[in-house]
PATI-207061 format. One record per residue (C-alpha): residue in one letter; z, y negated, x negated. Coordinates in pm, 1 decimal, padded with zeros to 6 digits. Example, Ala and Ser with C-alpha at 12.3 -4.5 7.8 and 13.67 -1.06 7.14 Angstrom:
# PATI-207061
{residu = A, zz = 00780.0, yy = 00450.0, xx = -01230.0} $
{residu = S, zz = 00714.0, yy = 00106.0, xx = -01367.0} $
This chain:
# PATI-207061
{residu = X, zz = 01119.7, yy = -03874.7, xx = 05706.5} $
{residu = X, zz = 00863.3, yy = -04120.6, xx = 05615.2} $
{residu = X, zz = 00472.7, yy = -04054.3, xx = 05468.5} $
{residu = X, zz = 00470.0, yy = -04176.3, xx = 05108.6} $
{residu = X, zz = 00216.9, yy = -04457.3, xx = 05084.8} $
{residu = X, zz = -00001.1, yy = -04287.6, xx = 04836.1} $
{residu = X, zz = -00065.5, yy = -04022.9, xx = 05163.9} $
{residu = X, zz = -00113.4, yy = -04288.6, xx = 05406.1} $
{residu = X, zz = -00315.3, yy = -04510.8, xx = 05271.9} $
{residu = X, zz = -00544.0, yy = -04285.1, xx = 05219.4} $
{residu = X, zz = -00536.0, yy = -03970.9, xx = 05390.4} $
{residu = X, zz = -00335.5, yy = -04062.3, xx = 05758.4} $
{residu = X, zz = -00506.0, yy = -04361.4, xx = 05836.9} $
{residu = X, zz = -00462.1, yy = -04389.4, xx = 06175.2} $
{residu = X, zz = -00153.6, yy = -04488.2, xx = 06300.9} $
{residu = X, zz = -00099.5, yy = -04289.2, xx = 06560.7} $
{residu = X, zz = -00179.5, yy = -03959.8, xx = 06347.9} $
{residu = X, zz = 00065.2, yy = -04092.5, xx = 06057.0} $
{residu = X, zz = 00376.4, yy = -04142.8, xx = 06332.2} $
{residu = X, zz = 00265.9, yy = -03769.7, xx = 06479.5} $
{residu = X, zz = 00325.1, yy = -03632.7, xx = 06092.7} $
{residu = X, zz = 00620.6, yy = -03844.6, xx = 06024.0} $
{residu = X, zz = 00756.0, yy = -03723.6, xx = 06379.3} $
{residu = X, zz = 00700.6, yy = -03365.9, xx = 06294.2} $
{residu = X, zz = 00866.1, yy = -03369.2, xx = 05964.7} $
{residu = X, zz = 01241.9, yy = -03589.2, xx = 06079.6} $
{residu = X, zz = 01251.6, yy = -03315.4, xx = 06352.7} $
{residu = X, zz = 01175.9, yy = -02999.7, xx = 06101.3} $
{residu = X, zz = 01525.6, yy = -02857.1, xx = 06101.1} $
{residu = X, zz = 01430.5, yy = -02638.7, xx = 05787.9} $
{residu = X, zz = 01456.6, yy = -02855.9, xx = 05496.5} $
{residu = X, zz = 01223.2, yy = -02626.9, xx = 05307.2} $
{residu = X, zz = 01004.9, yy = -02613.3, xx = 05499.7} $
{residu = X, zz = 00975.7, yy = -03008.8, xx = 05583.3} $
{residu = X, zz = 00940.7, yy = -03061.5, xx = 05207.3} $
{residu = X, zz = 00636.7, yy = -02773.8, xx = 05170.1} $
{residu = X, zz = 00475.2, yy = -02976.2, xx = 05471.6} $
{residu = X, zz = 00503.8, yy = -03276.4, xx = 05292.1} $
{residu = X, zz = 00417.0, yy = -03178.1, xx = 04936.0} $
{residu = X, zz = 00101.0, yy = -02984.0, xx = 05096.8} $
{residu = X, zz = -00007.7, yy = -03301.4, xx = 05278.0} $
{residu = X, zz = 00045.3, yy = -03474.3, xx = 04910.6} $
{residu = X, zz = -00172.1, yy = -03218.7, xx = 04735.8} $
{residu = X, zz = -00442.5, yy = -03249.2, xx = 04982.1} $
{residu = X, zz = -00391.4, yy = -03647.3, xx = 04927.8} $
{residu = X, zz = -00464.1, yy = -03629.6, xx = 04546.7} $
{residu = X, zz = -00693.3, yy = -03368.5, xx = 04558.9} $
{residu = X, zz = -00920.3, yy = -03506.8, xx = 04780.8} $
{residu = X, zz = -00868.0, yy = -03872.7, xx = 04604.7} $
{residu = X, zz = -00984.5, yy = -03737.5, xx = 04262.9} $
{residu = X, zz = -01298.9, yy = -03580.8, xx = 04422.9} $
{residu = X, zz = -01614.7, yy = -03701.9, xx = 04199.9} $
{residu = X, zz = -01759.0, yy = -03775.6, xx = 04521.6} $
{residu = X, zz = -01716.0, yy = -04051.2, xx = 04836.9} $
{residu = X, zz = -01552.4, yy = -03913.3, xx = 05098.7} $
{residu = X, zz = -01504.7, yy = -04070.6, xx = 05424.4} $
{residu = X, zz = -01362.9, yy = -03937.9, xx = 05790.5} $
{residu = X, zz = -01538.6, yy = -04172.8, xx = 06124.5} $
{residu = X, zz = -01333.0, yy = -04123.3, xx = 06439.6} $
{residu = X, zz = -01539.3, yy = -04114.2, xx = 06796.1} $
{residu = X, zz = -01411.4, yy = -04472.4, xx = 06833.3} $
{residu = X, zz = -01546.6, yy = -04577.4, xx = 06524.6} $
{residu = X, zz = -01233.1, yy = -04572.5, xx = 06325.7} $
{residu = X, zz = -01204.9, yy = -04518.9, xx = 05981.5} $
{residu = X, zz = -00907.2, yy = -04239.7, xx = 05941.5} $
{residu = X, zz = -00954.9, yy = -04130.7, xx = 05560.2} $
{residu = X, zz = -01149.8, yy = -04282.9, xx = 05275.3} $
{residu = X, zz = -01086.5, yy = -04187.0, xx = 04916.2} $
{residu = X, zz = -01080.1, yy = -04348.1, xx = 04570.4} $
{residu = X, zz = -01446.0, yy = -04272.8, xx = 04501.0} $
{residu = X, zz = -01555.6, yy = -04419.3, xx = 04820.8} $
{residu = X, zz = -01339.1, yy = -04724.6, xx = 04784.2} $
{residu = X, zz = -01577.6, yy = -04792.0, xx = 04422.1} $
{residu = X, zz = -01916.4, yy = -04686.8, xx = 04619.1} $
{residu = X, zz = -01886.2, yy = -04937.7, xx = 04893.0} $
{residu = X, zz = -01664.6, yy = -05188.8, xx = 04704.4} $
{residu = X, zz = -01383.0, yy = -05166.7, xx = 04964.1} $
{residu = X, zz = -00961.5, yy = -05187.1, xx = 04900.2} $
{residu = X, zz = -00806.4, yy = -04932.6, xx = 05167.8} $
{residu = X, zz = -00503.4, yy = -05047.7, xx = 05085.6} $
{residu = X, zz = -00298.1, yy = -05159.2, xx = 05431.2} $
{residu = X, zz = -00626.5, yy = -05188.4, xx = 05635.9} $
{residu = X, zz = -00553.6, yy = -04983.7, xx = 05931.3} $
{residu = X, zz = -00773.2, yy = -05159.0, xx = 06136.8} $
{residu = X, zz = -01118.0, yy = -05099.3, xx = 05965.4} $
{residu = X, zz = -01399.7, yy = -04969.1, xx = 06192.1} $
{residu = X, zz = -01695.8, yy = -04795.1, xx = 06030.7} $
{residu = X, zz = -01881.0, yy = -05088.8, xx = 06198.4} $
{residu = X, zz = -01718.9, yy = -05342.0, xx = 06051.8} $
{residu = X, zz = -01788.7, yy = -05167.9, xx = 05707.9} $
{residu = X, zz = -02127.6, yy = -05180.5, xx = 05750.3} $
{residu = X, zz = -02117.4, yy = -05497.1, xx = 05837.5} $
{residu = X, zz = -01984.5, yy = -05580.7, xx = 05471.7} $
{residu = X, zz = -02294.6, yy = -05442.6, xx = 05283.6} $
{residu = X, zz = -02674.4, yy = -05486.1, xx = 05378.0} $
{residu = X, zz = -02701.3, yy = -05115.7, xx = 05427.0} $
{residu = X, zz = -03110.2, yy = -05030.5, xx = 05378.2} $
{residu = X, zz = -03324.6, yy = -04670.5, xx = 05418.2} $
{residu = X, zz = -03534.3, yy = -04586.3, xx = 05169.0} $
{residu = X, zz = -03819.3, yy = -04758.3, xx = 05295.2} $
{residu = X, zz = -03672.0, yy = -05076.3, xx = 05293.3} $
{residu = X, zz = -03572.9, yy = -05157.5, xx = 05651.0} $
{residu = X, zz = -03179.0, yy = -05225.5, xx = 05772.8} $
{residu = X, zz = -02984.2, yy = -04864.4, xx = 05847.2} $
{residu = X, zz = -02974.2, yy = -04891.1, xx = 06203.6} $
{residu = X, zz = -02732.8, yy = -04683.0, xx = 06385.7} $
{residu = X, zz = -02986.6, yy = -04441.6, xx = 06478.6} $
{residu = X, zz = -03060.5, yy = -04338.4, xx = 06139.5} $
{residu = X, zz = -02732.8, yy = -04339.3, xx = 06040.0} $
{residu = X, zz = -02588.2, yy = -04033.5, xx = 05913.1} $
{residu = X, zz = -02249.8, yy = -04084.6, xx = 06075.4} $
{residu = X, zz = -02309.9, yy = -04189.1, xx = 06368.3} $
{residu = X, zz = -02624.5, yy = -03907.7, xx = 06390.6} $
{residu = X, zz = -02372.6, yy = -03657.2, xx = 06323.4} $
{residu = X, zz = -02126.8, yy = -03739.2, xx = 06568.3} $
{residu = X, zz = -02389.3, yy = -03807.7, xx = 06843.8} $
{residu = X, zz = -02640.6, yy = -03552.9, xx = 06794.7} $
{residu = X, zz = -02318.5, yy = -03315.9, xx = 06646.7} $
{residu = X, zz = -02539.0, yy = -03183.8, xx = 06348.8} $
{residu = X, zz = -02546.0, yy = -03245.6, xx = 06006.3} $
{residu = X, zz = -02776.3, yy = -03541.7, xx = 05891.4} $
{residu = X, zz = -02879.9, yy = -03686.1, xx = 05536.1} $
{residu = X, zz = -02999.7, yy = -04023.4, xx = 05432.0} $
{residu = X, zz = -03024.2, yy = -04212.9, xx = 05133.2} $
{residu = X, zz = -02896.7, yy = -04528.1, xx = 05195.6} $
{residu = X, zz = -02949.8, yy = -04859.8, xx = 04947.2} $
{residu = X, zz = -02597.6, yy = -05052.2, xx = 04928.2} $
{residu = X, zz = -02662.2, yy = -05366.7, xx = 04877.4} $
{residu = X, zz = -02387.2, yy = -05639.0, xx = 04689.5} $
{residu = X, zz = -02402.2, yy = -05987.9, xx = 04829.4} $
{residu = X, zz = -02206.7, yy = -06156.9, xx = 04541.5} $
{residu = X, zz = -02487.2, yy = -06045.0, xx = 04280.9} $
{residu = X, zz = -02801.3, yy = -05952.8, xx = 04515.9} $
{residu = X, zz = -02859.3, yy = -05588.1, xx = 04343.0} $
{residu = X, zz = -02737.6, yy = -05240.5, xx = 04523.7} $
{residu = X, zz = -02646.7, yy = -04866.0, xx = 04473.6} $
{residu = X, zz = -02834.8, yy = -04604.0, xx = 04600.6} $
{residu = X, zz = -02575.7, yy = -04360.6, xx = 04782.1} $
{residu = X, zz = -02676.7, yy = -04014.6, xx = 04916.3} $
{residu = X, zz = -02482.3, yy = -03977.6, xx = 05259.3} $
{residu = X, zz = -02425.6, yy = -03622.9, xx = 05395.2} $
{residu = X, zz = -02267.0, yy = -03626.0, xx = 05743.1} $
{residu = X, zz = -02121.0, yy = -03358.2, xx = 05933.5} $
{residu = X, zz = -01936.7, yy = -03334.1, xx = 06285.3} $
{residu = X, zz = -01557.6, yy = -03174.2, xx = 06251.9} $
{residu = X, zz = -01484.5, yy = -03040.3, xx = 06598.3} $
{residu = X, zz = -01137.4, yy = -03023.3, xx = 06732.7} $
{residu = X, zz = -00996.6, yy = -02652.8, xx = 06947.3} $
{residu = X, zz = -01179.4, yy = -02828.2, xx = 07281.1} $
{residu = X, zz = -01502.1, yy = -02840.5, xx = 07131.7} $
{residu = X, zz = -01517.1, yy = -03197.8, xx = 07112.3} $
{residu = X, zz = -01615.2, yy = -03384.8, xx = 06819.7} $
{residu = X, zz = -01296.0, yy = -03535.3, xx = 06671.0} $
{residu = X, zz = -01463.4, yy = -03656.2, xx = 06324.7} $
{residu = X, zz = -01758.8, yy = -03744.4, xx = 06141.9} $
{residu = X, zz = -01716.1, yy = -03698.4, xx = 05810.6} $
{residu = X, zz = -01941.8, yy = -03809.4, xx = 05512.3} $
{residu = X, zz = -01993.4, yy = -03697.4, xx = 05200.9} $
{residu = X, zz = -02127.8, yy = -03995.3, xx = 04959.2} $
{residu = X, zz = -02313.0, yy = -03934.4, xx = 04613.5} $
{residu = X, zz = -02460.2, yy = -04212.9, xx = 04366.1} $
{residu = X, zz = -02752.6, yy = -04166.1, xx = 04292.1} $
{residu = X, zz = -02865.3, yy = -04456.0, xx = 04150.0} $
{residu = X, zz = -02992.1, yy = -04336.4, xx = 03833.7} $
{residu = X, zz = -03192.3, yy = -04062.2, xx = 04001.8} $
{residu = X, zz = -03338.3, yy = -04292.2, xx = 04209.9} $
{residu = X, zz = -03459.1, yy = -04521.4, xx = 03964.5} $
{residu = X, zz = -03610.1, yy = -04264.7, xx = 03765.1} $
{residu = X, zz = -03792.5, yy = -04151.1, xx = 04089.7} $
{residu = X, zz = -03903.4, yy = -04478.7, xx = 04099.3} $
{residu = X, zz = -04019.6, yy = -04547.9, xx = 03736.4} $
{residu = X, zz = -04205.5, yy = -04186.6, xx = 03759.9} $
{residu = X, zz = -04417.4, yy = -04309.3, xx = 04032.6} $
{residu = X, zz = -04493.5, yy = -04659.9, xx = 03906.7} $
{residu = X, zz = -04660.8, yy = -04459.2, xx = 03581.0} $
{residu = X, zz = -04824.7, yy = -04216.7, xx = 03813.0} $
{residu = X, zz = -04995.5, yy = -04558.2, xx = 03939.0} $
{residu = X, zz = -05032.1, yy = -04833.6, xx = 03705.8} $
{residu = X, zz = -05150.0, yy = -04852.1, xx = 03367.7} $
{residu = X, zz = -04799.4, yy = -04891.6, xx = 03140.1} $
{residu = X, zz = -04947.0, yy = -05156.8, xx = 02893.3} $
{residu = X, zz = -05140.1, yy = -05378.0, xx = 03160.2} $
{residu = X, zz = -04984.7, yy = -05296.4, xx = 03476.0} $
{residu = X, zz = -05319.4, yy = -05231.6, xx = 03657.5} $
{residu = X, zz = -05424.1, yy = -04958.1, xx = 03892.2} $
{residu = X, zz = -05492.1, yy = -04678.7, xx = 03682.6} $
{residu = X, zz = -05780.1, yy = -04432.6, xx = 03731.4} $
{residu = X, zz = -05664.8, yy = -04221.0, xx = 03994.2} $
{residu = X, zz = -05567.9, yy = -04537.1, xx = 04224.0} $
{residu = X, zz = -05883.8, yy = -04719.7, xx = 04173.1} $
{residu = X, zz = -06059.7, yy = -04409.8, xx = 04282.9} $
{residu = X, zz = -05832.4, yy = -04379.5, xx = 04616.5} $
{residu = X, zz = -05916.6, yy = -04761.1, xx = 04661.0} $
{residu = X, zz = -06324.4, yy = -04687.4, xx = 04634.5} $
{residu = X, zz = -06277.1, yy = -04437.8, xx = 04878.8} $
{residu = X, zz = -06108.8, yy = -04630.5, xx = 05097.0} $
{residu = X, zz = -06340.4, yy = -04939.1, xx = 05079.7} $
{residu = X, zz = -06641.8, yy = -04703.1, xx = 05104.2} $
{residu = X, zz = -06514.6, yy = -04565.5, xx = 05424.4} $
{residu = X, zz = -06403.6, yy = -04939.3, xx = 05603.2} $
{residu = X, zz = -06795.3, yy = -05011.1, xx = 05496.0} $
{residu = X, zz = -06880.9, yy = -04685.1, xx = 05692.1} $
{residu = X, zz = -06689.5, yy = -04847.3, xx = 06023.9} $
{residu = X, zz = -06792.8, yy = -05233.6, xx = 05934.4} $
{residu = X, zz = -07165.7, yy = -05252.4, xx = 05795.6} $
{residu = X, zz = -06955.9, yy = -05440.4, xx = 05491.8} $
{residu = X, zz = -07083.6, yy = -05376.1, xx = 05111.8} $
{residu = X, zz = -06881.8, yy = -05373.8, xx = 04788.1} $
{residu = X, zz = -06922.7, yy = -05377.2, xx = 04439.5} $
{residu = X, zz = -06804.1, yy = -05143.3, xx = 04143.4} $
{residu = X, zz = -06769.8, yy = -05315.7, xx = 03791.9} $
{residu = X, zz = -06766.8, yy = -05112.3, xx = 03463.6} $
{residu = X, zz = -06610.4, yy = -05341.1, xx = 03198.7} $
{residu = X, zz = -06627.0, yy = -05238.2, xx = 02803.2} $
{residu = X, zz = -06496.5, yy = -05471.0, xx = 02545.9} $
{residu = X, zz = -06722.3, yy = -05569.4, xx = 02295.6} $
{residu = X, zz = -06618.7, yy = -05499.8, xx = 01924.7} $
{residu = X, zz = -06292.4, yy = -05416.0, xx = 02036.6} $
{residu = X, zz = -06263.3, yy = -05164.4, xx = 01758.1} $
{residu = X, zz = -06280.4, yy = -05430.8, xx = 01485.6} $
{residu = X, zz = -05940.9, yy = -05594.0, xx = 01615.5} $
{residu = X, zz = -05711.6, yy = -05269.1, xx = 01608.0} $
{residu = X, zz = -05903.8, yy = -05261.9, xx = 01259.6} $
{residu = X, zz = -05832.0, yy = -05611.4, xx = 01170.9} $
{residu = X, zz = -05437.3, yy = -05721.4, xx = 01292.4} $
{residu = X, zz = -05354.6, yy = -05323.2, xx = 01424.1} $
{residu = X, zz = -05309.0, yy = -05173.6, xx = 01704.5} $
{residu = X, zz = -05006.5, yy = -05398.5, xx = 01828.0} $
{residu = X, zz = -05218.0, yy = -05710.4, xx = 01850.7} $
{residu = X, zz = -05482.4, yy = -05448.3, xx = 01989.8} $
{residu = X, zz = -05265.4, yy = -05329.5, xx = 02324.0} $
{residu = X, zz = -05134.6, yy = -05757.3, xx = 02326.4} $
{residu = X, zz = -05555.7, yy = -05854.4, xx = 02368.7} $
{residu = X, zz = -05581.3, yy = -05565.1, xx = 02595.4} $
{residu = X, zz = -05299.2, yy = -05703.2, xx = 02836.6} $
{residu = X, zz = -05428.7, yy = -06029.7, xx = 02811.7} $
{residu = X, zz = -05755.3, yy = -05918.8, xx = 02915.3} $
{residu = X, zz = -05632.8, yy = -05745.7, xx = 03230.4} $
{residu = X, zz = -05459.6, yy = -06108.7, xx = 03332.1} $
{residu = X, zz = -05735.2, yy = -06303.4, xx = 03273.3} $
{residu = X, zz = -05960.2, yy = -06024.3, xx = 03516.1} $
{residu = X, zz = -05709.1, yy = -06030.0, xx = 03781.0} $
{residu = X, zz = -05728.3, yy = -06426.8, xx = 03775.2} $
{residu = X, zz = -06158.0, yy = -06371.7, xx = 03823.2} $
{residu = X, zz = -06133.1, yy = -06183.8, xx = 04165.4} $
{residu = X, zz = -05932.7, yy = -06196.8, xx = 04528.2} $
{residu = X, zz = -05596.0, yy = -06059.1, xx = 04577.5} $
{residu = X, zz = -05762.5, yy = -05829.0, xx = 04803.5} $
{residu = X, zz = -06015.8, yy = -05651.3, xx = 04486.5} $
{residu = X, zz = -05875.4, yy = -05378.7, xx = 04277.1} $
{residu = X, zz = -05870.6, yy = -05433.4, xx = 03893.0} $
{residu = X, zz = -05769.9, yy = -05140.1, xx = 03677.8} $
{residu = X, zz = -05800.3, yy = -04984.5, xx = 03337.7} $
{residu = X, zz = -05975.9, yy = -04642.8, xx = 03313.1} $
{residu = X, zz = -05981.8, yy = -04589.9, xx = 02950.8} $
{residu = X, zz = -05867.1, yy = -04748.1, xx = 02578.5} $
{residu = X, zz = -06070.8, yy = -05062.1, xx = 02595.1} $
{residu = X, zz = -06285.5, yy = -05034.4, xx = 02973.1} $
{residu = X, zz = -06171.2, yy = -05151.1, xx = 03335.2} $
{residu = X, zz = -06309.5, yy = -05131.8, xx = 03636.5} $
{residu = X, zz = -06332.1, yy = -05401.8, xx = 03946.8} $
{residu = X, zz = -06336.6, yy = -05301.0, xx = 04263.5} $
{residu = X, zz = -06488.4, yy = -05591.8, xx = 04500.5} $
{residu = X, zz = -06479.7, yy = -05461.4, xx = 04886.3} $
{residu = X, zz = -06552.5, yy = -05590.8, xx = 05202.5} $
{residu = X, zz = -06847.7, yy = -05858.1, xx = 05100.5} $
{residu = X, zz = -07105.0, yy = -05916.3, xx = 05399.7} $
{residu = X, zz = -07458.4, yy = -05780.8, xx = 05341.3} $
{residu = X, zz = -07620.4, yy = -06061.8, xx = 05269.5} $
{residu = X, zz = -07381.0, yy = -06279.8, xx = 05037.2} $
{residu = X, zz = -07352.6, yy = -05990.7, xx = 04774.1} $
{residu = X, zz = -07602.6, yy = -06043.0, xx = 04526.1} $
{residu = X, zz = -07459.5, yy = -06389.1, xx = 04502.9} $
{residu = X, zz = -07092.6, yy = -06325.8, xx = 04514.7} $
{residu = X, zz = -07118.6, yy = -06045.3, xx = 04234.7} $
{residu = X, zz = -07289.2, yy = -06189.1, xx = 04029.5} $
{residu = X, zz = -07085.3, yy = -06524.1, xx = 04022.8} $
{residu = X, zz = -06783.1, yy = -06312.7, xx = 04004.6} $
{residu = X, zz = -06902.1, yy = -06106.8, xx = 03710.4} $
{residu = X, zz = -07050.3, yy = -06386.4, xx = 03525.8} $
{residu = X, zz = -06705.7, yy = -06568.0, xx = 03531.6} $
{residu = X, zz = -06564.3, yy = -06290.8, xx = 03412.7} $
{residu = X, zz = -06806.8, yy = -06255.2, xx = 03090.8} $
{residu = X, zz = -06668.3, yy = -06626.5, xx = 03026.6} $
{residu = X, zz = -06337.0, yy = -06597.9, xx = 03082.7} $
{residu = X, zz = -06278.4, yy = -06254.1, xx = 02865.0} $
{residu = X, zz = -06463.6, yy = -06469.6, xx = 02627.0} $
{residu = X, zz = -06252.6, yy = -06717.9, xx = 02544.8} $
{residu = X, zz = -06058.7, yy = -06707.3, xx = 02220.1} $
{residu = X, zz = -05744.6, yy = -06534.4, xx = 02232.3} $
{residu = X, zz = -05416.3, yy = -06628.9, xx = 01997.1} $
{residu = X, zz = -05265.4, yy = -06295.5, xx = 01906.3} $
{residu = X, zz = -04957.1, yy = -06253.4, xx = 01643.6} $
{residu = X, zz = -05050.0, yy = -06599.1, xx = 01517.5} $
{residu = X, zz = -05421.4, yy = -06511.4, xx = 01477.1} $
{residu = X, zz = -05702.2, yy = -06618.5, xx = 01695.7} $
{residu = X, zz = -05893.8, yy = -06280.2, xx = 01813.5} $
{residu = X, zz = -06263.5, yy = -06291.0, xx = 02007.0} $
{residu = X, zz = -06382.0, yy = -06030.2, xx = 02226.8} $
{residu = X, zz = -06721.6, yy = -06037.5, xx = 02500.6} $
{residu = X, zz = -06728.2, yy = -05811.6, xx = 02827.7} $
{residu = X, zz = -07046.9, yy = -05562.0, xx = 02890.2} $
{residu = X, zz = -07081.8, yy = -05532.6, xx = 03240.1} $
{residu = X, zz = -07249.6, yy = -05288.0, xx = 03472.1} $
{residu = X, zz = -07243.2, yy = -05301.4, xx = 03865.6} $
{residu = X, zz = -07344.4, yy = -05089.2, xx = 04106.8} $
{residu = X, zz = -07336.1, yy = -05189.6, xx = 04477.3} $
{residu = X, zz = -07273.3, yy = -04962.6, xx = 04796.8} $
{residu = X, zz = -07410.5, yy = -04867.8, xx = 05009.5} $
{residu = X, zz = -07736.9, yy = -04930.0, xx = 04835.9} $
{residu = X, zz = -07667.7, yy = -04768.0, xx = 04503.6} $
{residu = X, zz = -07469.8, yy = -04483.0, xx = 04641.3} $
{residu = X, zz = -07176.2, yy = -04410.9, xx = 04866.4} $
{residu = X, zz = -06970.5, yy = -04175.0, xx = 04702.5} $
{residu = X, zz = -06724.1, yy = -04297.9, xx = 04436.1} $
{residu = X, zz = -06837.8, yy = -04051.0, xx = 04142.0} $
{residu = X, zz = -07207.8, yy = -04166.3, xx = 04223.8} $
{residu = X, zz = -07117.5, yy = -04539.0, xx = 04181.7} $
{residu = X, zz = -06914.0, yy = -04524.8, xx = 03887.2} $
{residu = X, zz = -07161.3, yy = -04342.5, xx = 03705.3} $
{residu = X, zz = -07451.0, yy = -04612.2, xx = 03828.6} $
{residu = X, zz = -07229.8, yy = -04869.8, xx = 03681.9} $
{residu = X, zz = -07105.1, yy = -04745.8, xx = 03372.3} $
{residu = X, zz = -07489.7, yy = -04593.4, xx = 03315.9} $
{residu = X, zz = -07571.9, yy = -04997.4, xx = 03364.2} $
{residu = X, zz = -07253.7, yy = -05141.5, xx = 03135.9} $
{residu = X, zz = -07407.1, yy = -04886.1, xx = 02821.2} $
{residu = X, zz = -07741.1, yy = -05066.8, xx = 02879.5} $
{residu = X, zz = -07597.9, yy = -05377.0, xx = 02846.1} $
{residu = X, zz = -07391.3, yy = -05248.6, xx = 02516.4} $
{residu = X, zz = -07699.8, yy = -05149.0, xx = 02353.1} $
{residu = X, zz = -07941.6, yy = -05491.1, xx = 02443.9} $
{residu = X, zz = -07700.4, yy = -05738.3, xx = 02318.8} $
{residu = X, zz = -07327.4, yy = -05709.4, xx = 02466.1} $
{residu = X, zz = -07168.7, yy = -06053.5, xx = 02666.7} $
{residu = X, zz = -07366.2, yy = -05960.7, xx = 03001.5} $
{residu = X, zz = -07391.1, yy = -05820.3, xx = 03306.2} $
{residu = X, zz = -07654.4, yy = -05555.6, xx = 03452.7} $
{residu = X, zz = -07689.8, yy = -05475.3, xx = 03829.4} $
{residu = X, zz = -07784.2, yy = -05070.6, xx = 03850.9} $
{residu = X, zz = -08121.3, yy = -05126.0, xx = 04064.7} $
{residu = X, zz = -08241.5, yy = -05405.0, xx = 03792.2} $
{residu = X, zz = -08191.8, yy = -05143.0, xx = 03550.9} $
{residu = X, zz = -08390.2, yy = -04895.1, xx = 03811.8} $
{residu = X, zz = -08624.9, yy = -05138.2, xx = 03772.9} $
{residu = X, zz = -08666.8, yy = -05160.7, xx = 03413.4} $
{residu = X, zz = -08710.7, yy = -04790.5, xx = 03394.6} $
{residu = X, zz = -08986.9, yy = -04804.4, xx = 03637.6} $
{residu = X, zz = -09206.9, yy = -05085.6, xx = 03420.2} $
{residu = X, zz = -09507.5, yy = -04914.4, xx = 03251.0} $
{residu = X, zz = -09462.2, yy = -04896.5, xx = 02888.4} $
């Protein structure tokens, strides 16, 4: 009696174990039961085939001896006649990636930890096409099967997309972090950044900078062309400050219409200088006319900075020296900048 292909091909891949089967049913002298044997083998076939999920079966010498349907679609793989395929050689076929980014090296992965280690391991692994360049993300659950000597005879796999859940992971923590209509840090960010640059100023005797920028009239453009052409300026603004300062500063927005700059790392005696060339380049360039839905749009920048450590070295301290320094500057004329000491200074003068 010979295995129908449909059992085969799928669930008696290994040739040995498919001549074993087809040996044990020609010598079954009950007919009966020959044909139960067989029709149990071809329910396990199609059940296991229309399983939502990837299924695959490892042998200790690497040999693929079942895949079904849903892992065929997952890695992009015809079973069909491939006797020979070695989970090796499968891997080979697809850039296989962990989740942070870095090849799935046999150590990490979940088949081969399962039959080594003989416990269950999961991973999420990135599947990566190389006709178009994009990838699936798969959740792989391995588990050792051990045969009646205690041996490991299997590692089997269990294999989920998750592709969609992953994504959404992702997208959840990009708007935890950046700002959705700019794309700059947001709040929360640039305040992990300060308190990272104040403590590498700790270790290095460096100083810093912290800019608090407020549009100028902003108001009057939402007011004007509406708040579309309103959240348009506002991106363009956040370009034209990234374009002002080094890849290493932080630029983010902290409110409707204010940023802040974070400028870290700036030897002691080239700050003065450096912020305040920085700062007045940005005054010019968020000055510039802007074309927005066919309309030309003006705005100014009001500017306050306070510098650490002199001005403080906590982050709450700083940003409330520089934003106290920005509302000066919003009340004495807009289109400036204010260091926090030379408005220290002004408060000292005798009236």
């Amino acid at each position: 009696m010979t295995i129908p292909d449909y059992i085969s091909d799928f669930l008696l891949r290994d040739s040995e174990l498919k001549g074993f089967f087809e040996n044990l049913l020609s010598n079954i002298e009950d007919d009966a039961l020959a044909e139960r044997l067989d029709d149990f083998l071809g329910m396990l076939s199609v059940m296991l085939d229309e399983a939502p999920v990837g299924i695959i079966a490892v042998s200790p010498i690497d040999k693929v001896i079942l895949i079904n349907r849903a892992t065929e679609q997952l890695l992009d793989y015809s079973r069909r006649g491939d006797y020979e395929m070695t989970w090796s050689k499968m891997r080979q076929r697809k850039d296989m990636r962990s989740h942070d980014g870095h090849p799935l090296t046999e150590d990490l992965d979940p088949i081969y930890v399962a039959m080594w280690e003989r416990r269950r391991n999961t991973a999420n692994v990135l599947v990566k096409s190389h006709e178009s360049g994009t990838g699936e993300w798969i959740s792989m659950t391995a588990f050792p099967i051990l045969g009646s000597s205690g041996l490991v005879i299997a590692s089997v796999a269990i294999l989920q997309d998750i592709s969609d859940y992953m994504n959404m992971q992702d997208l959840l923590c990009e708007q935890a972090i950046y700002d959705s209509l700019t794309g700059l840090a947001n709040r929360s960010v640039f305040t992990g950044s300060l308190s990272m640059a104040i403590a590498r100023s700790k270790r290095n005797g460096t100083g810093g900078a912290v800019l608090v920028i407020d549009l100028d009239r902003f108001k009057a453009i939402n007011d004007v062309f509406g708040f579309i052409a309103g959240d348009e300026l506002l991106a363009k603004v956040g370009r034209r400050l990234v374009a002002e300062v080094r890849d290493t500063d932080t630029v983010a927005r902290i409110g409707d219409d204010e940023f802040a700059v974070l400028l870290s790392d700036i030897a002691g005696p080239n700050i003065l200088p450096i912020v305040g060339e920085i700062s007045r380049r940005i005054c010019t360039s968020v000055g510039v006319v802007y074309r927005i839905m066919g309309h030309e749009a003006a705005v100014t920048a009001s500017i306050g900075i306070s510098l650490y450590p002199q001005d403080g070295m906590d982050g709450k301290t700083l940003f409330s020296n520089a934003a106290e320094a920005m509302y000066h500057v919003k009340t004495s004329g807009r289109n400036n900048f204010l260091f926090y000491h030379d408005l220290v200074k002004l408060a000292k003068k005798p009236e």
